[in-house]
N, C-alpha and C positions, 0 to 999 in steps of 0.2 A: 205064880202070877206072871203073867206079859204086862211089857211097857212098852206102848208108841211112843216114841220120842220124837221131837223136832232129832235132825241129823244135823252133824257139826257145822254145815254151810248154813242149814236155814236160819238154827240157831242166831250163828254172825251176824247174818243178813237178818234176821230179828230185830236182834240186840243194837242195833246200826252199828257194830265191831267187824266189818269183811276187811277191813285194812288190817284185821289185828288175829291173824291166821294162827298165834301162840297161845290163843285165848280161847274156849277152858284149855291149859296144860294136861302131861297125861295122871296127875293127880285127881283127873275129875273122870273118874272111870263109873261115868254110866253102870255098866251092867253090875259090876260088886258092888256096887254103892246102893242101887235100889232094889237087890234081894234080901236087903237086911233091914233089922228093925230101928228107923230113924236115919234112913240109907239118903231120903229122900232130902232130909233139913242138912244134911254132912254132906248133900252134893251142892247144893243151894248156896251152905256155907262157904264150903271152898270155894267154887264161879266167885261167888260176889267178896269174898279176899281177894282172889287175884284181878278181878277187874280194876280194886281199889287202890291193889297197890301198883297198876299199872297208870293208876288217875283216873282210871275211866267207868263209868256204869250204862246199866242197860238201857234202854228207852225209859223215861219217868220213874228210872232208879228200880224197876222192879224185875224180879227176876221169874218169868212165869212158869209156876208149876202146875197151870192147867192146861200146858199144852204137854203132858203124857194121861194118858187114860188104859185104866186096867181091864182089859178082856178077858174075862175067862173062856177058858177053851172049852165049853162047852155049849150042846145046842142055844141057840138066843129064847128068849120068850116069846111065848105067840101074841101077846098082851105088850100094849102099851106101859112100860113102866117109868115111873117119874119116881126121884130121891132130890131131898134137898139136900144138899150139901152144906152149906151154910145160910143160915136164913137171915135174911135182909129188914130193915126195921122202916124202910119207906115207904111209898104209897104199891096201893097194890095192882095189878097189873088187870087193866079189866080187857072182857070178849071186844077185839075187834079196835084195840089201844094201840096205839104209836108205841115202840115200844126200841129205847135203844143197848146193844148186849156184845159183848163179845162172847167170842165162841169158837170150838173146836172141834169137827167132825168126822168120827172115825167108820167106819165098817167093819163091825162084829166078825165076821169070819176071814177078813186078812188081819186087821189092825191098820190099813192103810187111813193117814189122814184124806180124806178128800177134799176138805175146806175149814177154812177156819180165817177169823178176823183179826189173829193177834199179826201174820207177817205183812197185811196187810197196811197196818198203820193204823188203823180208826178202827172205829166201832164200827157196828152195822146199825142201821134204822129203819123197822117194817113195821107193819101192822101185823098183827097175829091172826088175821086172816089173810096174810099176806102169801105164806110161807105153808109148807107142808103140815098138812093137819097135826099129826103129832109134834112136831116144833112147838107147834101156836098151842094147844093143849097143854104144852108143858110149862107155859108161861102165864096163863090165865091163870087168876087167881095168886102168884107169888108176886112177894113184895122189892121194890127195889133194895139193892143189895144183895138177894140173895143169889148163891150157886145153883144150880139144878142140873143135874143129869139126868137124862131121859134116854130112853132104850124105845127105838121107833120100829116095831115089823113094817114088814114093806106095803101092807093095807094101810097106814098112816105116814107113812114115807113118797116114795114116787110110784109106786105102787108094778104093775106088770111090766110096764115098758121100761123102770128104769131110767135113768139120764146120766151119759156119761161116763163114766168109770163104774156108778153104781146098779149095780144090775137089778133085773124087778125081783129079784128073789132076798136081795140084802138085805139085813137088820143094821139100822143105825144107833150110833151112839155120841150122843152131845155131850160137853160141858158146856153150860153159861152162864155168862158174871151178867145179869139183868142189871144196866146201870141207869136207865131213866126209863118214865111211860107220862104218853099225854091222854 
């Protein structure tokens, strides 16, 4: 498995910790910690030990593990695929709803993030006609609280041209925490 990680600055800058440059120590070693099994909870653990014993935690005490996502190295799907990750017991998200989420998004064949709402500070708030067909697709229909990841070919992404960093040939890949809809 590959893992995109936030990297040690954005991290800080995250976490609101850029004063605090000893913060994760080299006990929180990324790479051996997340090729093993429960690598992920024992990296989690340790960060939020030493934040604690430093007095300090992360923005609203959490420490987020949806900003790494797992790519396999292999070809993307030709198909839209959507997975809930954790399912949400709120209202559900209907065609063309207010809809507000954070979220994290990578490209399938670097692993590079290109955007995401956790360094930003807030959430995001669109309509799910708002945003790229497969985005909006993969939130119709799920309920508040849930996770979803969704795997976008570039027919439901930005399609030939692109925008950006993402080229028209990319396959994308979301995490989002669906946290309200009107």
């Amino acid at each position: 498995m590959e893992y995109c990680l936030l990297d040690r600055m954005s991290w800080q800058s995250f976490t609101e910790l850029a004063g605090h440059r000893h913060l994760p120590d080299a006990r929180a070693t990324f790479k051996e910690l997340l090729g093993k099994e429960g690598g992920a909870e024992a990296l989690f653990e340790i960060v939020g030990e030493q934040l604690a014993a430093a007095g300090l935690k992360a923005r609203g005490g959490q420490i987020i593990d949806a900003t790494f996502i797992t790519v396999p190295k292999t070809d993307p799907p030709a198909e839209l695929e959507i997975a809930v990750l954790k399912q949400g017991d709120g209202a559900e998200v209907a065609d063309g709803a207010s809809v507000t989420v954070h979220y994290t998004g990578v490209i399938w064949g670097t692993g590079e993030v290109f955007d995401s709402s956790w360094p930003k500070g807030a959430p995001a708030t669109f309509t799910t006609e708002g945003v790229i067909p497969g985005f909006g697709k993969a939130l119709v229909g799920q309920k508040v609280g849930s996770q979803v990841l969704a795997v976008i070919p570039p027919a439901e992404g930005y399609g030939e041209a692109g925008q950006g960093s993402i080229k028209g040939t990319d396959t994308l890949v979301f995490v989002v925490d669906i946290l309200a809809t009107q």
